[in-house]
ChimeraX commands (.cxc) that place a marker at each C-alpha (Angstrom):
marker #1 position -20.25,34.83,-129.61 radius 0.5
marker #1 position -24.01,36.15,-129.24 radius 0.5
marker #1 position -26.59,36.55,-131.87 radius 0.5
marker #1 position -29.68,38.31,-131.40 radius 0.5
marker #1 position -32.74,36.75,-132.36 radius 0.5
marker #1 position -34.66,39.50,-133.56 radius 0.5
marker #1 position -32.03,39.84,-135.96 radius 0.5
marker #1 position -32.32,36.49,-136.94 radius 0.5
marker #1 position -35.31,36.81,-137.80 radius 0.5
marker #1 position -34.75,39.61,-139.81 radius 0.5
marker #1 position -32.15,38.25,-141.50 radius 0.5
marker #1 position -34.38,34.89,-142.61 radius 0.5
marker #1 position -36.54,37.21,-144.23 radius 0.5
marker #1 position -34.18,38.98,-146.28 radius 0.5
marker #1 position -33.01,35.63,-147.38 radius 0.5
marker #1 position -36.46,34.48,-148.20 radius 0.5
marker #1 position -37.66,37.69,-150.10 radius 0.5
marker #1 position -33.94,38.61,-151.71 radius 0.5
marker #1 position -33.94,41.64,-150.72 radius 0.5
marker #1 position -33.68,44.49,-147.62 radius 0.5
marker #1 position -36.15,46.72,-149.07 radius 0.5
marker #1 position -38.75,44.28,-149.10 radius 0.5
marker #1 position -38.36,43.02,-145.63 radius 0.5
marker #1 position -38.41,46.14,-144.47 radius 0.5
marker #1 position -41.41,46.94,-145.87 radius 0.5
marker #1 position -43.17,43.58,-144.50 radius 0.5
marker #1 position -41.34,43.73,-141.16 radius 0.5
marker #1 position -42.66,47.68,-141.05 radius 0.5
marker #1 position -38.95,48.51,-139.91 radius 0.5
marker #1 position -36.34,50.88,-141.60 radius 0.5
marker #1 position -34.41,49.56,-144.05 radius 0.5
marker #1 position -30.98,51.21,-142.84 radius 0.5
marker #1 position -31.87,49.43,-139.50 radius 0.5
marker #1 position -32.25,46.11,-141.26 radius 0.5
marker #1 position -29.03,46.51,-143.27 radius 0.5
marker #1 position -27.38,47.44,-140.00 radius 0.5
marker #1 position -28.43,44.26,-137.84 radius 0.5
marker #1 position -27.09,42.32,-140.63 radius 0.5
marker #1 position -23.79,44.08,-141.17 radius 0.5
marker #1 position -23.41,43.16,-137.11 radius 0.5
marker #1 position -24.48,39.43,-138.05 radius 0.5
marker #1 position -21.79,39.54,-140.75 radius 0.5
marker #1 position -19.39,40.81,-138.06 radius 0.5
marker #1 position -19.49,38.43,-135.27 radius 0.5
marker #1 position -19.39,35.48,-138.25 radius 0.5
marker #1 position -16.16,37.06,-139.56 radius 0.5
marker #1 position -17.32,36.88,-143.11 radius 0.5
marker #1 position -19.92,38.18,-145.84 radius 0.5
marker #1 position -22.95,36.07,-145.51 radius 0.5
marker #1 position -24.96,38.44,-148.46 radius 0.5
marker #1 position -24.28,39.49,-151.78 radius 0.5
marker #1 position -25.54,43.30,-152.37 radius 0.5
marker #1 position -26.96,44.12,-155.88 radius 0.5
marker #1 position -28.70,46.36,-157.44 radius 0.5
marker #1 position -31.95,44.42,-157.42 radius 0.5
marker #1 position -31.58,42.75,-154.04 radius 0.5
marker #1 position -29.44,40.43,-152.40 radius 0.5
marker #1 position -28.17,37.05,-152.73 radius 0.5
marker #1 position -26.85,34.39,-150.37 radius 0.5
marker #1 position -23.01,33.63,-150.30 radius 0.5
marker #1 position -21.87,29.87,-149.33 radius 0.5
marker #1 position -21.64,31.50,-145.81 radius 0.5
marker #1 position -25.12,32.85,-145.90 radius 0.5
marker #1 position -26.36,29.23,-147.01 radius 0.5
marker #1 position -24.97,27.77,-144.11 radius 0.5
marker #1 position -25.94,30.43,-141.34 radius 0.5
marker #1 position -29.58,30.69,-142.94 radius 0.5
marker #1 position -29.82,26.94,-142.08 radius 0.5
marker #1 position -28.69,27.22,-138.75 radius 0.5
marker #1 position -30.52,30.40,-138.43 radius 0.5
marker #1 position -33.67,28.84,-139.35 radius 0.5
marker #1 position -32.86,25.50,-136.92 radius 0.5
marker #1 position -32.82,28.07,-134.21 radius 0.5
marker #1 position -35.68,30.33,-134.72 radius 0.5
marker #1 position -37.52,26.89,-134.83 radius 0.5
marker #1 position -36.04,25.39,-131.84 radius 0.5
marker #1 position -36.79,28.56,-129.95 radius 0.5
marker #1 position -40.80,28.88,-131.01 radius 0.5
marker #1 position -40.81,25.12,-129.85 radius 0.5
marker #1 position -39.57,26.30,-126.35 radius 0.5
marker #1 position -41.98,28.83,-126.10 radius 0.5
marker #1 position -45.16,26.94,-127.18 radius 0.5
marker #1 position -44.18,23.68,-124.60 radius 0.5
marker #1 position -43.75,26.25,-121.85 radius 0.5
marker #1 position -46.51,28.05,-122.83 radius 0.5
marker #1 position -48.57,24.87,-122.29 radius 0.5
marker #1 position -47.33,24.99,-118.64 radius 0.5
marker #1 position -48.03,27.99,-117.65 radius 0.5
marker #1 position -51.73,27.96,-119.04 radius 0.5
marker #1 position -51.87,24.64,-116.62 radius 0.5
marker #1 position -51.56,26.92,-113.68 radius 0.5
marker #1 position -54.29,29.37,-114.39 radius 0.5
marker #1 position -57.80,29.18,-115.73 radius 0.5
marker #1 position -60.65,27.23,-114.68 radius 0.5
marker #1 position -61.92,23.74,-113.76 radius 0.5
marker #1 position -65.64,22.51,-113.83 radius 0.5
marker #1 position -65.79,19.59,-111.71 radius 0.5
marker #1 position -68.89,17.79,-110.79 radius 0.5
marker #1 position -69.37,15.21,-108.05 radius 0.5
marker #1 position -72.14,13.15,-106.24 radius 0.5
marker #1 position -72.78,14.00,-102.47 radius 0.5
marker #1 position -70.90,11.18,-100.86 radius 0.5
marker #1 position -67.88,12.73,-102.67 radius 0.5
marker #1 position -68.41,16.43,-101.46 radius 0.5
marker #1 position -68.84,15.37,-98.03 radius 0.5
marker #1 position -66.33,12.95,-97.28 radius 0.5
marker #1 position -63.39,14.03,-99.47 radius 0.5
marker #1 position -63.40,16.85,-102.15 radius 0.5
marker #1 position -63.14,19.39,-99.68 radius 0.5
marker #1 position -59.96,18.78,-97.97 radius 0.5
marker #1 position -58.11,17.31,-101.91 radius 0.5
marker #1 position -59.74,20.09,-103.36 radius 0.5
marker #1 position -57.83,22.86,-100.66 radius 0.5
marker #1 position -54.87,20.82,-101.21 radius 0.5
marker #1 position -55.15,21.74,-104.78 radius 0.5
marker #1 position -56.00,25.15,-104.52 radius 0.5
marker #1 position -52.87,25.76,-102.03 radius 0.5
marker #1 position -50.91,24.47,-104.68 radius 0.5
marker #1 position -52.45,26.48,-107.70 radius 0.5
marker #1 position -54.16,29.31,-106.48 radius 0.5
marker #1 position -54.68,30.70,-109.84 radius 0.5
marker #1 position -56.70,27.78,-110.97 radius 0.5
marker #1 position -60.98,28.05,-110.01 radius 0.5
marker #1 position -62.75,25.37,-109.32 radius 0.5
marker #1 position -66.40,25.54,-110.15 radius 0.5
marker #1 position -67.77,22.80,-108.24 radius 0.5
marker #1 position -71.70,21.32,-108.54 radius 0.5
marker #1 position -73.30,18.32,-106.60 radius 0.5
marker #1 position -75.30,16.11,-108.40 radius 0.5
marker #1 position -76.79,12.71,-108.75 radius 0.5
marker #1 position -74.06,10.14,-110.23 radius 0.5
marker #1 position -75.97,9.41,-113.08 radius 0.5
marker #1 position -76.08,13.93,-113.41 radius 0.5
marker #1 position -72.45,14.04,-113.12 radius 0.5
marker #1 position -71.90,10.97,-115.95 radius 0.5
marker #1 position -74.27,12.76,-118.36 radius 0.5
marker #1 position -72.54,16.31,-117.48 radius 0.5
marker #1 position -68.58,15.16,-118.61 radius 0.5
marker #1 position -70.38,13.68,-121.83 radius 0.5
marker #1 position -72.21,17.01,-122.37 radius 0.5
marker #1 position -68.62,18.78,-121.39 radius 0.5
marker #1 position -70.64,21.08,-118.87 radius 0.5
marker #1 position -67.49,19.27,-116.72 radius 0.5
marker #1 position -64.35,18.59,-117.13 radius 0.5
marker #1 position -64.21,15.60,-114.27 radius 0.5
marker #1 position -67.16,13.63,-112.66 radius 0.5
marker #1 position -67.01,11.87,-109.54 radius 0.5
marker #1 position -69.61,9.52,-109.10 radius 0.5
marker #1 position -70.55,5.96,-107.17 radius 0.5
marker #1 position -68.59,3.16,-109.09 radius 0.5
marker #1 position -71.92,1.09,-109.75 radius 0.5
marker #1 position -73.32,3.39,-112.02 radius 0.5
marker #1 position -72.32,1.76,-115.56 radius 0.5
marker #1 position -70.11,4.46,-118.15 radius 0.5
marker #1 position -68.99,3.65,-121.68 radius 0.5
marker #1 position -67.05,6.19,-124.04 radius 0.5
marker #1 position -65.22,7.98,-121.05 radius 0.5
marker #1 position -62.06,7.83,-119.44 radius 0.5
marker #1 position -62.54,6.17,-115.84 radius 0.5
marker #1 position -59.82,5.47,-112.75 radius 0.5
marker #1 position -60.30,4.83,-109.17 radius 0.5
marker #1 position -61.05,8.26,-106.79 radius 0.5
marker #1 position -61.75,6.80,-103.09 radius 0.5
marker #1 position -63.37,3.67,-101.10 radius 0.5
marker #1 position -67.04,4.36,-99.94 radius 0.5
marker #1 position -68.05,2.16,-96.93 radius 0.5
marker #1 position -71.85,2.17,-96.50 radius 0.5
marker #1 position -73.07,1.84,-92.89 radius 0.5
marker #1 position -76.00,1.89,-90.60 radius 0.5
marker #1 position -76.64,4.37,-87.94 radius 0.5
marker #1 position -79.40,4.43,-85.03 radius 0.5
marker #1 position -79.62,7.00,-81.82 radius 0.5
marker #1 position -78.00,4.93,-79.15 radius 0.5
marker #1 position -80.83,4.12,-77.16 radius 0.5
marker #1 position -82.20,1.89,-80.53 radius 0.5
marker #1 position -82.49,-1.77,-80.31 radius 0.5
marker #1 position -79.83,-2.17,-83.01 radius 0.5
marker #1 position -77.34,0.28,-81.52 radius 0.5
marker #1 position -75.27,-2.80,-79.81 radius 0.5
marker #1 position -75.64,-4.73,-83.02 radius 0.5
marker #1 position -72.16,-5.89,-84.18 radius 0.5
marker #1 position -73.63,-5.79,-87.45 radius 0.5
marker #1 position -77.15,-5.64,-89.73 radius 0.5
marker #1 position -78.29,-7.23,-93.09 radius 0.5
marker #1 position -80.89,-4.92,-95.32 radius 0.5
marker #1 position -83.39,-7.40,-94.53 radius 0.5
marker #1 position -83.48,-6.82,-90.48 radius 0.5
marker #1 position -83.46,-3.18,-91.13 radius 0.5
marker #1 position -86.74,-3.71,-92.97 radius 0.5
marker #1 position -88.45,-4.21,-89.49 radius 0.5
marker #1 position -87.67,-0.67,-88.61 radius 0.5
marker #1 position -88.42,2.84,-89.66 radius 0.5
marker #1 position -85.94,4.41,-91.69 radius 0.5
marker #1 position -84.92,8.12,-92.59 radius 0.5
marker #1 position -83.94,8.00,-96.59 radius 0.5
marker #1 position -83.05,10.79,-99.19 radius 0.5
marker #1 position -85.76,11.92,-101.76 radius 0.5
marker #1 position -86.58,10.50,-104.87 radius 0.5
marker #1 position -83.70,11.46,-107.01 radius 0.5
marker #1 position -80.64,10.81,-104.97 radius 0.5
marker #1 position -78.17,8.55,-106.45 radius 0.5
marker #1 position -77.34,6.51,-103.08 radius 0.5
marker #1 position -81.35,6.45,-102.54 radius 0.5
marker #1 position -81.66,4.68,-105.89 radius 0.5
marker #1 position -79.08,2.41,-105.40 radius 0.5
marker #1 position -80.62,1.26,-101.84 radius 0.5
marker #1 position -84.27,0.68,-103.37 radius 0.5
marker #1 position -82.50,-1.54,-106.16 radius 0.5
marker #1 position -80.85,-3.51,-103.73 radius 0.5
marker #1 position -83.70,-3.68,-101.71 radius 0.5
marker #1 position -85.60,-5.10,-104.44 radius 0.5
marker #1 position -83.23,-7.08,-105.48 radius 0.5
marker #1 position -83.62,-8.94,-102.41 radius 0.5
marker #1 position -86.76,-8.71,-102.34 radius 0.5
marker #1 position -87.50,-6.46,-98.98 radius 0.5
marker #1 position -89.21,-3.07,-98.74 radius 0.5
marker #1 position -87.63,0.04,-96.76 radius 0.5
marker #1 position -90.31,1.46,-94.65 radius 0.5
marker #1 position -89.09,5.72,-95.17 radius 0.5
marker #1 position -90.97,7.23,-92.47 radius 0.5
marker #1 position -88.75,10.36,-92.94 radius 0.5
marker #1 position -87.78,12.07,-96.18 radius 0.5
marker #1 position -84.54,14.84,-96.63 radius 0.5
marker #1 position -82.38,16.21,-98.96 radius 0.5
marker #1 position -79.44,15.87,-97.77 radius 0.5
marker #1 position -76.86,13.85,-95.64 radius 0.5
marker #1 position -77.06,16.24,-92.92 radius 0.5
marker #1 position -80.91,16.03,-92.83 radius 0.5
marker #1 position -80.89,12.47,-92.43 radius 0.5
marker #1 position -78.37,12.69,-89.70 radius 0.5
marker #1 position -80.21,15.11,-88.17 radius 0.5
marker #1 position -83.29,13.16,-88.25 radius 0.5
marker #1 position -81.93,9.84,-86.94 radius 0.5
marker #1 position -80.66,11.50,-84.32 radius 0.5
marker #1 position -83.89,12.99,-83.22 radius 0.5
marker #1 position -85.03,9.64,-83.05 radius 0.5
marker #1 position -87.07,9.20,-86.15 radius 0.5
marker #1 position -85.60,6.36,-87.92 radius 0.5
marker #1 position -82.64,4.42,-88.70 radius 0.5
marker #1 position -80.37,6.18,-91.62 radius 0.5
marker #1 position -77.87,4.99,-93.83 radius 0.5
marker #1 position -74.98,6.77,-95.47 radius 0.5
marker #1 position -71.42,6.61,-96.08 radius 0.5
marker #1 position -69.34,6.14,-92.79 radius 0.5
marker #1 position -67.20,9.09,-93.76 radius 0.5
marker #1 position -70.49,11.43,-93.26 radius 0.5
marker #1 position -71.52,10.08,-89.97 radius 0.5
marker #1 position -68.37,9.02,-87.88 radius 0.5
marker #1 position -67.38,12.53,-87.27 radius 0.5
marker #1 position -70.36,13.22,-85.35 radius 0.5
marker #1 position -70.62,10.16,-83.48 radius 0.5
marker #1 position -68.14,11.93,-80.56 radius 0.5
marker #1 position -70.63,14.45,-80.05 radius 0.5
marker #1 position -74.21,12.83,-80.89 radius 0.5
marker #1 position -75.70,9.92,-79.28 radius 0.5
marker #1 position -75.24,8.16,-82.64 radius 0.5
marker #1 position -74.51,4.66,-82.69 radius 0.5
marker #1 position -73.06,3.08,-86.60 radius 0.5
marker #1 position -74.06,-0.49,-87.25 radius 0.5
marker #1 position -71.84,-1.98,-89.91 radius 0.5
marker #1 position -73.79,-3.49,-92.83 radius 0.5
marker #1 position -73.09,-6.80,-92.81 radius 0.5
marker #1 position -73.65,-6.53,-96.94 radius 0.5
marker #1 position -71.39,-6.86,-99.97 radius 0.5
marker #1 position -72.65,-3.87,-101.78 radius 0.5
marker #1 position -72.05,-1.61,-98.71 radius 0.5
marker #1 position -68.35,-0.92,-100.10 radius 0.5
marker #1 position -68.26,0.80,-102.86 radius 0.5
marker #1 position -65.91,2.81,-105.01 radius 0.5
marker #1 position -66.04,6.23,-106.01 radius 0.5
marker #1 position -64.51,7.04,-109.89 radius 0.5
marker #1 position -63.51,9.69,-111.62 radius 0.5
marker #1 position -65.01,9.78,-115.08 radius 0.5
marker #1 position -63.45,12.19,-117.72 radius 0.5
marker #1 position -63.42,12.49,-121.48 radius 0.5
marker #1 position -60.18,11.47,-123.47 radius 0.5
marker #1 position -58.71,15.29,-123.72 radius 0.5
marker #1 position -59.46,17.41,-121.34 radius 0.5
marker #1 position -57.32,21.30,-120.56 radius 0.5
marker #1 position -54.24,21.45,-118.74 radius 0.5
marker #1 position -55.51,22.71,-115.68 radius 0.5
marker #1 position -58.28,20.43,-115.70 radius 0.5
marker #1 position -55.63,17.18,-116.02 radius 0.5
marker #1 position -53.68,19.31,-113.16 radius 0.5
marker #1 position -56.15,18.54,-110.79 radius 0.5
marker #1 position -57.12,14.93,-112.04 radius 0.5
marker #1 position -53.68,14.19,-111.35 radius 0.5
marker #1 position -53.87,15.66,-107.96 radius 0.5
marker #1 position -56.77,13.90,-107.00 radius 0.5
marker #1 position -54.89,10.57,-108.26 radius 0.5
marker #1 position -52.02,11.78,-105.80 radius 0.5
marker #1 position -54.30,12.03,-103.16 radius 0.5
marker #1 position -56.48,9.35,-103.39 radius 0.5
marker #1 position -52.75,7.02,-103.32 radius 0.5
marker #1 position -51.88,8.98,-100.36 radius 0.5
marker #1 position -55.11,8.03,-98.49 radius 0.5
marker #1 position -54.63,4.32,-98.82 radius 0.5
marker #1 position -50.92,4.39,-97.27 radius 0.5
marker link #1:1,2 radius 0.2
marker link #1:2,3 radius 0.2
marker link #1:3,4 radius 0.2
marker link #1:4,5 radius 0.2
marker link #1:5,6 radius 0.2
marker link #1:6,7 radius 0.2
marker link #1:7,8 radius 0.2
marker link #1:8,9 radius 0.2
marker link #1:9,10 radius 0.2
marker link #1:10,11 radius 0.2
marker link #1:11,12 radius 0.2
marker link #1:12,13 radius 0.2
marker link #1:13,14 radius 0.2
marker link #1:14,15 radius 0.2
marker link #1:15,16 radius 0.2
marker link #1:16,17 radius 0.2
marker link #1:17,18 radius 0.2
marker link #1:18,19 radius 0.2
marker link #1:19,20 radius 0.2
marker link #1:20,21 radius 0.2
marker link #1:21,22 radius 0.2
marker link #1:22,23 radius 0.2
marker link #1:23,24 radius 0.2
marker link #1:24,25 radius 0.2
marker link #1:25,26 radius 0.2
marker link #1:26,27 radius 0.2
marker link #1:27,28 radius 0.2
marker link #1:28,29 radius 0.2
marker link #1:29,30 radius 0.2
marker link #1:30,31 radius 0.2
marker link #1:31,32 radius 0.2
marker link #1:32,33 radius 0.2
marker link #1:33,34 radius 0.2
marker link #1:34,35 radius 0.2
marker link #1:35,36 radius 0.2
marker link #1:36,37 radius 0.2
marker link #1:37,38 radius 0.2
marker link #1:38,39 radius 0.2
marker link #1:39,40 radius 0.2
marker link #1:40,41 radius 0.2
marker link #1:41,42 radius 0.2
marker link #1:42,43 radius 0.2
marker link #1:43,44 radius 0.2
marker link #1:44,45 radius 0.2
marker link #1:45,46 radius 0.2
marker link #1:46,47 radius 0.2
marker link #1:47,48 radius 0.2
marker link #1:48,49 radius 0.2
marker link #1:49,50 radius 0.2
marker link #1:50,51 radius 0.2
marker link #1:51,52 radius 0.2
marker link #1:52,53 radius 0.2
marker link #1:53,54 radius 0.2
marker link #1:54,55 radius 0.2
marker link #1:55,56 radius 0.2
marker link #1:56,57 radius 0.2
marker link #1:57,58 radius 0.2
marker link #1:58,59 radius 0.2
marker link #1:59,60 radius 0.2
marker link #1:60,61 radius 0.2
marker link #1:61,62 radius 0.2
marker link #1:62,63 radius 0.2
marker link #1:63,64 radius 0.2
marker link #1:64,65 radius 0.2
marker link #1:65,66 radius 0.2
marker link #1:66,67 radius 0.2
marker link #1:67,68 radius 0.2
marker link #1:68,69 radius 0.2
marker link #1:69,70 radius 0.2
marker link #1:70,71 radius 0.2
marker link #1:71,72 radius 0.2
marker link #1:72,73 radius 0.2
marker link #1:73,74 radius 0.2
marker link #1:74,75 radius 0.2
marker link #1:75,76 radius 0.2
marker link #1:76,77 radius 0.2
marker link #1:77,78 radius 0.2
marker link #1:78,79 radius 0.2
marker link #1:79,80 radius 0.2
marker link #1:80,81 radius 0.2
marker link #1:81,82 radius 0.2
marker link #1:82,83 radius 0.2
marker link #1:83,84 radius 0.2
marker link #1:84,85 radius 0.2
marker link #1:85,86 radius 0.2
marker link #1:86,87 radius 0.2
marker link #1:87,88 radius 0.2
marker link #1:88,89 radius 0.2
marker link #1:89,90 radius 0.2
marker link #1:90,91 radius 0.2
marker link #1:91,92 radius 0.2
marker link #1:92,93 radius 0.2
marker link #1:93,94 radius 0.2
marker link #1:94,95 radius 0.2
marker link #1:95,96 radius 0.2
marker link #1:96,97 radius 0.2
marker link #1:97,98 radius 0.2
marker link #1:98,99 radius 0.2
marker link #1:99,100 radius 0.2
marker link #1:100,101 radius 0.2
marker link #1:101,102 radius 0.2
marker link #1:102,103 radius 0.2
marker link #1:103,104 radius 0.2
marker link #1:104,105 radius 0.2
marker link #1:105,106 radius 0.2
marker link #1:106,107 radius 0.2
marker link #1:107,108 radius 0.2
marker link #1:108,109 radius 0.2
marker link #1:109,110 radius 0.2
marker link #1:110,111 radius 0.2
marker link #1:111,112 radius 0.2
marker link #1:112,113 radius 0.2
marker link #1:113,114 radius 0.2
marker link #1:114,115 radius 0.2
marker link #1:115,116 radius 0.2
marker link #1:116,117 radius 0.2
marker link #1:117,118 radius 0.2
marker link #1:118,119 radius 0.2
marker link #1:119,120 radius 0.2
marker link #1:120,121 radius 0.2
marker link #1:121,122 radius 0.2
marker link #1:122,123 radius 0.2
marker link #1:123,124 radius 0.2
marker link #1:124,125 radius 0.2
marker link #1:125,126 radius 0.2
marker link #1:126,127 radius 0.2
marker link #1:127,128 radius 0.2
marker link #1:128,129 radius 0.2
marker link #1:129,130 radius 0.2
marker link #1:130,131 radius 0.2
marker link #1:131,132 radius 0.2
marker link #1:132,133 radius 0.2
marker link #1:133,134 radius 0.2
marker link #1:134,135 radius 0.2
marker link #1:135,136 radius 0.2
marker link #1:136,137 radius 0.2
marker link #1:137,138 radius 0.2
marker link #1:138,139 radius 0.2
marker link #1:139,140 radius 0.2
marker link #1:140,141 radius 0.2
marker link #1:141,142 radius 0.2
marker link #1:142,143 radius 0.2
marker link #1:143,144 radius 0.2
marker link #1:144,145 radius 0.2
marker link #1:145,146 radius 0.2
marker link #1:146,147 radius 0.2
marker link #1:147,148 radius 0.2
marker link #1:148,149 radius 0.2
marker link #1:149,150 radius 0.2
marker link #1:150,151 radius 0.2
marker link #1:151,152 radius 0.2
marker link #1:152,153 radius 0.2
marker link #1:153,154 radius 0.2
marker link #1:154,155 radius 0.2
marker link #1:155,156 radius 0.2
marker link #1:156,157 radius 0.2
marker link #1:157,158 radius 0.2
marker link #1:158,159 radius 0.2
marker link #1:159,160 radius 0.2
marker link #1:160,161 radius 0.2
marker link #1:161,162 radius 0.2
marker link #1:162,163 radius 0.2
marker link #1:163,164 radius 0.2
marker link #1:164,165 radius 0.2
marker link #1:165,166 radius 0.2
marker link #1:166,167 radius 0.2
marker link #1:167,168 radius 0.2
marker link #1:168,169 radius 0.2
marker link #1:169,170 radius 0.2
marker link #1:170,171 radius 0.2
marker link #1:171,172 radius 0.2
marker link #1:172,173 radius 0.2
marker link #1:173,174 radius 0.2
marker link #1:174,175 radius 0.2
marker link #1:175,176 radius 0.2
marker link #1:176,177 radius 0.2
marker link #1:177,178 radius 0.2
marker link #1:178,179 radius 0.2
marker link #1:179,180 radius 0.2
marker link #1:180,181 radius 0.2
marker link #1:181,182 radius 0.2
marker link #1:182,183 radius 0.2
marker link #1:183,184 radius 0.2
marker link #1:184,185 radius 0.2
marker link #1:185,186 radius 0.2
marker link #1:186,187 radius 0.2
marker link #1:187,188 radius 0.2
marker link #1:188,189 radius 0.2
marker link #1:189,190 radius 0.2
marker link #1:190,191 radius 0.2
marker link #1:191,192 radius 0.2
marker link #1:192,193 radius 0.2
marker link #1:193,194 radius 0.2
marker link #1:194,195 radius 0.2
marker link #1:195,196 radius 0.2
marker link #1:196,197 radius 0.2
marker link #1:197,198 radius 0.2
marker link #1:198,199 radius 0.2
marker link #1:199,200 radius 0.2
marker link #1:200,201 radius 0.2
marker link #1:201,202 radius 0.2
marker link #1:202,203 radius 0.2
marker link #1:203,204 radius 0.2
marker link #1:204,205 radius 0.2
marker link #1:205,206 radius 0.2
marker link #1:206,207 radius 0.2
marker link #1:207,208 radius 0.2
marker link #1:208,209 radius 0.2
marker link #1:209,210 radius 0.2
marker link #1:210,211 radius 0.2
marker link #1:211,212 radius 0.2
marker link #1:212,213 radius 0.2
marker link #1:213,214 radius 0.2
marker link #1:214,215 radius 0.2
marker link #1:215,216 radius 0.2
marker link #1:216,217 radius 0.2
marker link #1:217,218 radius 0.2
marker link #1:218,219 radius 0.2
marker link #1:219,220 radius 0.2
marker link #1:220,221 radius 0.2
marker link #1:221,222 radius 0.2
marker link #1:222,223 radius 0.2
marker link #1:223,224 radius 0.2
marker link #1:224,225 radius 0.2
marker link #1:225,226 radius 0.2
marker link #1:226,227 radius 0.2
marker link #1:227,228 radius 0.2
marker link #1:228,229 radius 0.2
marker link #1:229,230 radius 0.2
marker link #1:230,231 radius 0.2
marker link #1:231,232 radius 0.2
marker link #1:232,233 radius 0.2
marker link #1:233,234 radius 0.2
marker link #1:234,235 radius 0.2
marker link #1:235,236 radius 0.2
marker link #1:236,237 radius 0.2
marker link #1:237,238 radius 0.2
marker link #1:238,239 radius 0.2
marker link #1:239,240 radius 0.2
marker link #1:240,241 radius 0.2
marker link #1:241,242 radius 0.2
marker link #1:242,243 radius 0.2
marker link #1:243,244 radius 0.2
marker link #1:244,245 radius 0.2
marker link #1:245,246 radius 0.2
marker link #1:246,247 radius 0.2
marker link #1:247,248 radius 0.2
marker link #1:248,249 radius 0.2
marker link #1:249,250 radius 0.2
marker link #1:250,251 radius 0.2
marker link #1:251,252 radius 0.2
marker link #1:252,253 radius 0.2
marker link #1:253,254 radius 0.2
marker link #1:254,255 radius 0.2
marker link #1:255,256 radius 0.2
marker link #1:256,257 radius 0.2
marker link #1:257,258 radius 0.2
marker link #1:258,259 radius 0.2
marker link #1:259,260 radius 0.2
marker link #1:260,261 radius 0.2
marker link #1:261,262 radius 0.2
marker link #1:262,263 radius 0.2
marker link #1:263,264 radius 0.2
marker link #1:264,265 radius 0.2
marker link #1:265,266 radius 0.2
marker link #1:266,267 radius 0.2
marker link #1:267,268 radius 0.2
marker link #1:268,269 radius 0.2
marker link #1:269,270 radius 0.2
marker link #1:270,271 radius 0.2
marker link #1:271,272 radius 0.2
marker link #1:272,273 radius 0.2
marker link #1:273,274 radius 0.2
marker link #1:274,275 radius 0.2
marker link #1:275,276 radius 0.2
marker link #1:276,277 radius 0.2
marker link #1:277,278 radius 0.2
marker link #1:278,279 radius 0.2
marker link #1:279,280 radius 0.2
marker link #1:280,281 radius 0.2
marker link #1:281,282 radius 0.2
marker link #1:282,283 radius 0.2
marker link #1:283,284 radius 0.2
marker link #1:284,285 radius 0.2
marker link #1:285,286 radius 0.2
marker link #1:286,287 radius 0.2
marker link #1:287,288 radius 0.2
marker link #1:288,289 radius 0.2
marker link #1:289,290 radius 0.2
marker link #1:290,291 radius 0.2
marker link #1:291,292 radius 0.2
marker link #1:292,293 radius 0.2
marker link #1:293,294 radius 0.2
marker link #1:294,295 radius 0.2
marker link #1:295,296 radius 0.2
marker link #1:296,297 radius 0.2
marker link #1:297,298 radius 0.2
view
């Protein structure tokens, strides 16, 4: 036996006003056609489930019974379509993601084509900034997830594991530390050095440890960006460091040399920061990244 839900419908609001007239009115449909959709109702139940008066309509025993039922339906039904609905929204929409360099250039763009692949109808509106920009920008919720260098301290935000960000040292090959089987900060203190500008998160982080150990970085060169100071140590200007996963693709076809850093600081972790709730599309993507980053340590 099939009921229709429109009528249904219909007929829980003839129950819940007493009468057809009234429904009709509020469901701006004809009257005869409400009567009618009920008459079928009362046909496929095999019995009269109203009782017609003159000044509306009451409920017989059977009516009691199939407005409950009716009702658990409807109910069940509006459930159905609100969950799904929250599934479907996951696939489409937008994500504002912000991330520090080393994250852009050693991993977001091949997770983040993954992604797309997968959900095409989901944008991702990606920035690069400082770690300590990205932090601030999920608490501002100008982003819905940070990446950012794990030593930068977060409070009040959700926080998991992205990637593992190995630190190394890189000269031209025909530098006197290009057969070195490893370097501490303080030896590298006896030679030029190309460094990021003031700003850069990684930048920051070297100075502090620098400090911390009481050494100065001579920076006889200045850039912006990773490629800069690849660019520049390869030109012979200095020694550079950076994340291995930005220089060891070039090392086949540059006469770069990388020195491991014979440091405890020099692996580092790379988080994802997010607030508590974030949008379906958004958590789409964190849990892609997840997947990926678990993928990448197989």
């Amino acid at each position: 036996m099939r009921y229709d839900l429109y009528s249904l419908k219909l007929f829980t609001k003839v129950a819940g006003l007493g009468s057809i007239a009234r429904a009709a009115e509020a469901e701006n449909i004809a009257a005869s056609a409400i009567s009618k959709r009920i008459s079928d109702l009362e046909h496929h139940a095999g019995c009269p489930l109203l009782q017609r008066q003159p000044r509306g309509v009451t409920l017989t025993p059977a009516g009691e019974e199939f407005l409950s039922l009716a009702v658990a339906i409807i109910s069940g039904v509006d459930e159905l379509d609100e969950a799904m609905a929250h599934f479907s929204q996951a696939w489409r929409g937008q994500v504002r993601v912000a991330a520090n360099t080393s994250a852009i250039t050693q991993f977001l763009p091949e997770d983040l084509a993954h992604f797309v692949e997968k959900f095409p109808d989901i944008k991702i509106e990606l920035k690069e900034l400082t770690s300590d920009q990205v932090v601030t920008a999920v608490r501002d919720g100008t982003a819905d997830i940070g990446i950012y260098s794990g030593h930068y301290p977060v409070d009040n935000l959700e926080v998991r594991d992205y990637r593992s960000d190995t630190l190394v040292a890189f000269a031209p090959v025909s530098h006197p530390l290009s057969s070195a089987t490893s370097v501490r900060l303080e030896a590298l203190a006896q030679y030029d050095m190309v460094g990021l500008q003031a700003g850069s998160s990684l930048q920051a982080f070297l100075d502090a440890e620098a400090v911390r150990q009481g050494v100065s970085l001579a920076n006889r060169v200045e850039v912006m960006s990773f490629d800069g100071v690849r660019r520049m140590v390869e030109a012979g200007l200095g020694v550079g460091i950076l994340p291995f996963g930005a220089v060891e693709p070039f090392t086949e076809r540059t006469d770069l040399a990388l020195i491991p850093l014979d440091e405890t600081w020099a692996n580092r972790k790379l988080k994802i920061a997010t607030c508590e709730t974030i949008p379906r599309a958004a958590q789409a993507l964190l849990e892609g990244l997840a997947g990926d980053a678990k993928q990448s340590e197989r």
